[in-house]
N, CA, C and O atoms as CSV, one atom per row, in Angstrom:
chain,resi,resn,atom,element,x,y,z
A,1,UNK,N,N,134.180,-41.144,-2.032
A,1,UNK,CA,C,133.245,-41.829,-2.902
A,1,UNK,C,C,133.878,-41.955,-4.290
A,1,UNK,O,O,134.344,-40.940,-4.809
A,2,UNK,N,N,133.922,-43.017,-4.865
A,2,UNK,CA,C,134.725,-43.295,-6.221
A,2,UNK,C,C,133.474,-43.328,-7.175
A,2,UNK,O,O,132.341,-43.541,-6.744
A,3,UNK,N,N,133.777,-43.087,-8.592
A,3,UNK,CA,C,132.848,-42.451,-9.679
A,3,UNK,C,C,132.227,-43.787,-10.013
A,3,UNK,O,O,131.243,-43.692,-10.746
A,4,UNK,N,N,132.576,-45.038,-9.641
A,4,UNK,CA,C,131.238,-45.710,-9.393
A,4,UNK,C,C,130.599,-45.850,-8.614
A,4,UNK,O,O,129.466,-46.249,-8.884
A,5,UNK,N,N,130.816,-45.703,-7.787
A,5,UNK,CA,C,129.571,-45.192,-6.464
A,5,UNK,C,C,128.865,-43.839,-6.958
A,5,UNK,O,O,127.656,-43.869,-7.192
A,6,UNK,N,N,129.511,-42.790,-7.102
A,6,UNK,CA,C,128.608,-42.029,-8.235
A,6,UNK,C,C,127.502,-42.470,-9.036
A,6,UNK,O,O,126.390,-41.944,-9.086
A,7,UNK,N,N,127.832,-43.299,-9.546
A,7,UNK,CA,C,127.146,-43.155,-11.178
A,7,UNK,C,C,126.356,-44.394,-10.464
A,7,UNK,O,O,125.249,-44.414,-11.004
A,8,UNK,N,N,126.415,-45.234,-9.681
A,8,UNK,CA,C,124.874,-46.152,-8.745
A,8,UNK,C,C,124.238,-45.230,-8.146
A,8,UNK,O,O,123.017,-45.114,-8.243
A,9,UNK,N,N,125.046,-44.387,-7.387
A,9,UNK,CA,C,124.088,-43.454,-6.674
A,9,UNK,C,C,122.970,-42.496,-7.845
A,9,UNK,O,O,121.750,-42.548,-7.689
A,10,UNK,N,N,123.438,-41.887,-8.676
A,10,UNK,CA,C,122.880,-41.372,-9.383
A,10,UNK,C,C,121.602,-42.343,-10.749
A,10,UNK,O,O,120.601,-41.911,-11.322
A,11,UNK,N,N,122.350,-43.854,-10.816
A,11,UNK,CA,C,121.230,-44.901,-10.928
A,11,UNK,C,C,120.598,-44.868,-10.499
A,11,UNK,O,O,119.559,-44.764,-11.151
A,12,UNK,N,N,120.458,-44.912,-8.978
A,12,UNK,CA,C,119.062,-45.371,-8.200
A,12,UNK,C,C,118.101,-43.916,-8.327
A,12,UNK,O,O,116.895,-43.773,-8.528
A,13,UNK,N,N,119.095,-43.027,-8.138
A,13,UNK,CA,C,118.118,-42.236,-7.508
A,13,UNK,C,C,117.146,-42.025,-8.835
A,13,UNK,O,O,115.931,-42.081,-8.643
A,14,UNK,N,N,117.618,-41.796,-10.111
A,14,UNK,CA,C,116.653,-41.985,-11.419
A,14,UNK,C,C,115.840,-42.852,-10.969
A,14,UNK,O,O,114.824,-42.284,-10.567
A,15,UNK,N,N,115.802,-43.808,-10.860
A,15,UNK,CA,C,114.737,-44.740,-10.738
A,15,UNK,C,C,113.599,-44.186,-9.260
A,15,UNK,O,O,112.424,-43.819,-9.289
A,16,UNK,N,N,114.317,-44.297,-8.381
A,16,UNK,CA,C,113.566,-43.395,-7.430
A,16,UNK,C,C,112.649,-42.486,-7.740
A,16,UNK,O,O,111.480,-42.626,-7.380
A,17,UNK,N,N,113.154,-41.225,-8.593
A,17,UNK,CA,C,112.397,-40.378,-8.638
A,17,UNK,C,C,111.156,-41.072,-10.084
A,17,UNK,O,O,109.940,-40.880,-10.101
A,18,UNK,N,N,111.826,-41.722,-10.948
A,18,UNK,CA,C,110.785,-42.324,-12.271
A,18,UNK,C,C,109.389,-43.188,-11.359
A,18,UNK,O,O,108.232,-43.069,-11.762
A,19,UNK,N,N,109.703,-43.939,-10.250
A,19,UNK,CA,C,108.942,-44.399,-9.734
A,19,UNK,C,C,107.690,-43.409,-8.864
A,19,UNK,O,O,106.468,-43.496,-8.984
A,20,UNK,N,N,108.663,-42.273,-7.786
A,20,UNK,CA,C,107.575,-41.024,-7.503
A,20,UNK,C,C,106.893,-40.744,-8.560
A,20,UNK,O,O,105.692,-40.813,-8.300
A,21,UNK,N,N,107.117,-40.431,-9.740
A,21,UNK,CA,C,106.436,-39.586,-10.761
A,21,UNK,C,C,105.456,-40.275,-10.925
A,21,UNK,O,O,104.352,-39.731,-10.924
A,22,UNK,N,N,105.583,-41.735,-11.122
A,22,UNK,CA,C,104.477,-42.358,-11.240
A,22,UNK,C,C,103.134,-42.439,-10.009
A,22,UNK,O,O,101.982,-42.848,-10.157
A,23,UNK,N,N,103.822,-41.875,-8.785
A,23,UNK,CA,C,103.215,-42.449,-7.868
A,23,UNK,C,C,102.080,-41.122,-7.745
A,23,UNK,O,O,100.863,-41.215,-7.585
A,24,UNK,N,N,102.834,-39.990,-7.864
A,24,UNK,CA,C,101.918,-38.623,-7.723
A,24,UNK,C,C,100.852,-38.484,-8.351
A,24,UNK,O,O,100.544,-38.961,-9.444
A,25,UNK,N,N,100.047,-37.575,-7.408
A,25,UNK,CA,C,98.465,-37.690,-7.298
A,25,UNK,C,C,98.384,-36.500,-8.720
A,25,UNK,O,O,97.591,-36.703,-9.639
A,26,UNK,N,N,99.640,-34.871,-8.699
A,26,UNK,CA,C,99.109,-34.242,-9.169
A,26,UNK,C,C,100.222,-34.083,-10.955
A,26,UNK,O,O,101.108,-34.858,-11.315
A,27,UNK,N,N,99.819,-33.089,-11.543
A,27,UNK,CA,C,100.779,-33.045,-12.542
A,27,UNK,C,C,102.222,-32.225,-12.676
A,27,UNK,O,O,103.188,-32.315,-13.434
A,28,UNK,N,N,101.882,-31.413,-11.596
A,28,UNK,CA,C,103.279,-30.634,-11.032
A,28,UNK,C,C,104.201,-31.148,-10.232
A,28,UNK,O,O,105.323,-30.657,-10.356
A,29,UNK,N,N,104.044,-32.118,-9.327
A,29,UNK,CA,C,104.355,-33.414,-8.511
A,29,UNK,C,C,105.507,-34.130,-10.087
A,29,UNK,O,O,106.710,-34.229,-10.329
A,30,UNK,N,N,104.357,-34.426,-10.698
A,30,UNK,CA,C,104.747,-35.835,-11.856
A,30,UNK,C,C,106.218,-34.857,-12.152
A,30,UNK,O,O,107.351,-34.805,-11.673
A,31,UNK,N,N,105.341,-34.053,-13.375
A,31,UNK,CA,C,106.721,-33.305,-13.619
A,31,UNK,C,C,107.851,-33.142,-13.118
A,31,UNK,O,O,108.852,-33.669,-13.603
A,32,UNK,N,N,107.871,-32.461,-12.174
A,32,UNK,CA,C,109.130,-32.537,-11.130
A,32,UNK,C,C,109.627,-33.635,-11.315
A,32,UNK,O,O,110.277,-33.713,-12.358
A,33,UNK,N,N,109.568,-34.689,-10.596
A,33,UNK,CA,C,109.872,-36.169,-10.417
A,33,UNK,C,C,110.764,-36.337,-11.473
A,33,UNK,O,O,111.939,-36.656,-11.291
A,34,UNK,N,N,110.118,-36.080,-12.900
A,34,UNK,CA,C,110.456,-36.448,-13.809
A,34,UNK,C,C,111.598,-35.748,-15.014
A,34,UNK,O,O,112.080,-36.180,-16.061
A,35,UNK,N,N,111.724,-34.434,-14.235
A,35,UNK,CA,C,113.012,-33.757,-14.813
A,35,UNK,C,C,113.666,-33.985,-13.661
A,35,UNK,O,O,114.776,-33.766,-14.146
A,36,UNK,N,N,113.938,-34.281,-12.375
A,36,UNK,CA,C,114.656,-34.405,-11.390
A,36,UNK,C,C,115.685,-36.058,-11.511
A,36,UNK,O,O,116.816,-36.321,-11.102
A,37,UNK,N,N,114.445,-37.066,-12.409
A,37,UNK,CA,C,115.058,-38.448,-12.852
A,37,UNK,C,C,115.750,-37.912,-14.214
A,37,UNK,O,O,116.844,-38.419,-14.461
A,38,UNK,N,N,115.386,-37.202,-14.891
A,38,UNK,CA,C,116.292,-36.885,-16.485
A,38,UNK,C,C,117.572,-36.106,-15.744
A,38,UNK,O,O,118.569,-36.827,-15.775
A,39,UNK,N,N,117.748,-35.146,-15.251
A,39,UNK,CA,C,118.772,-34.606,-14.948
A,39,UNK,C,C,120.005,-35.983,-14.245
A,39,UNK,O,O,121.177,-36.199,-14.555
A,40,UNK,N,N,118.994,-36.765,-13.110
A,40,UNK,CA,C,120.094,-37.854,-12.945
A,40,UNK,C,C,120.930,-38.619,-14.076
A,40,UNK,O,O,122.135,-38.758,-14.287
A,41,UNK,N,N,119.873,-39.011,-14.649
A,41,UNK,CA,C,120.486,-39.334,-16.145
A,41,UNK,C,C,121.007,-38.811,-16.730
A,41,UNK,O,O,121.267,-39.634,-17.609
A,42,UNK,N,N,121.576,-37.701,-17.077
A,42,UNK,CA,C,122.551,-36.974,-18.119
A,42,UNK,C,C,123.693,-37.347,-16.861
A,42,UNK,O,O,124.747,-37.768,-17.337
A,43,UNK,N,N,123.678,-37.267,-15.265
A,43,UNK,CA,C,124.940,-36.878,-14.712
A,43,UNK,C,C,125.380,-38.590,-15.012
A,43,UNK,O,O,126.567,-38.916,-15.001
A,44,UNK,N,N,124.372,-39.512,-15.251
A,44,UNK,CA,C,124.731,-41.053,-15.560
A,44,UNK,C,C,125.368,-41.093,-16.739
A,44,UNK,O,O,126.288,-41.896,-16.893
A,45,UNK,N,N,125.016,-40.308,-17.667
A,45,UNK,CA,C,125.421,-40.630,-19.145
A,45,UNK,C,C,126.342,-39.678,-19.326
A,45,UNK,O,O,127.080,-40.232,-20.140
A,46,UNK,N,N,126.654,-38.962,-19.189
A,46,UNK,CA,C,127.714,-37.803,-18.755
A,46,UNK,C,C,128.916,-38.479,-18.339
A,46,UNK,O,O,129.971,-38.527,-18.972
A,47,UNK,N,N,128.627,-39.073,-17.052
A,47,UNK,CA,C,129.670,-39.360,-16.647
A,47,UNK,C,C,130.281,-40.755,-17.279
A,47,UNK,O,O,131.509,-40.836,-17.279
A,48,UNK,N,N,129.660,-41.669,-17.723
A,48,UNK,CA,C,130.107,-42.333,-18.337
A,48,UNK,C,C,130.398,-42.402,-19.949
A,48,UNK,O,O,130.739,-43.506,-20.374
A,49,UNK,N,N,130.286,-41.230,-20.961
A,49,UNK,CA,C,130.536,-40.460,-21.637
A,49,UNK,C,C,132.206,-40.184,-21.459
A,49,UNK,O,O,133.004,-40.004,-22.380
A,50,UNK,N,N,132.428,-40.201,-20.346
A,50,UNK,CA,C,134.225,-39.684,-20.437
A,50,UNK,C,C,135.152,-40.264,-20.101
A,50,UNK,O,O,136.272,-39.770,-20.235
C-alpha cells in the first residue's frame, strides 16, 4: 500500500466515522465516532505534514 492509498484510506474513513457520529442515537456512540474521525485526521495531516 503506497502513502497515498494511506492518506485516502484514512480520508474516507474520517468521513465515515463524521457521518456515524451524526447518525447515533446516543452521546457515547457520537463521541466515539468523533474522536475515532479526529484521530484519522491527525494520521491525514500528519502524514502529509512530512
Amino acid at each position: 500500500m503506497s502513502k497515498s492509498d494511506d492518506l485516502a484510506y484514512f480520508q474516507k474513513r474520517a468521513e465515515a466515522e463524521l457521518v456515524m457520529a451524526q447518525r447515533a442515537d446516543n452521546a457515547k456512540a457520537c463521541n466515539s465516532h468523533y474522536e475515532l474521525a479526529s484521530r484519522y485526521l491527525d494520521l491525514v495531516q500528519g502524514s502529509s505534514a512530512k
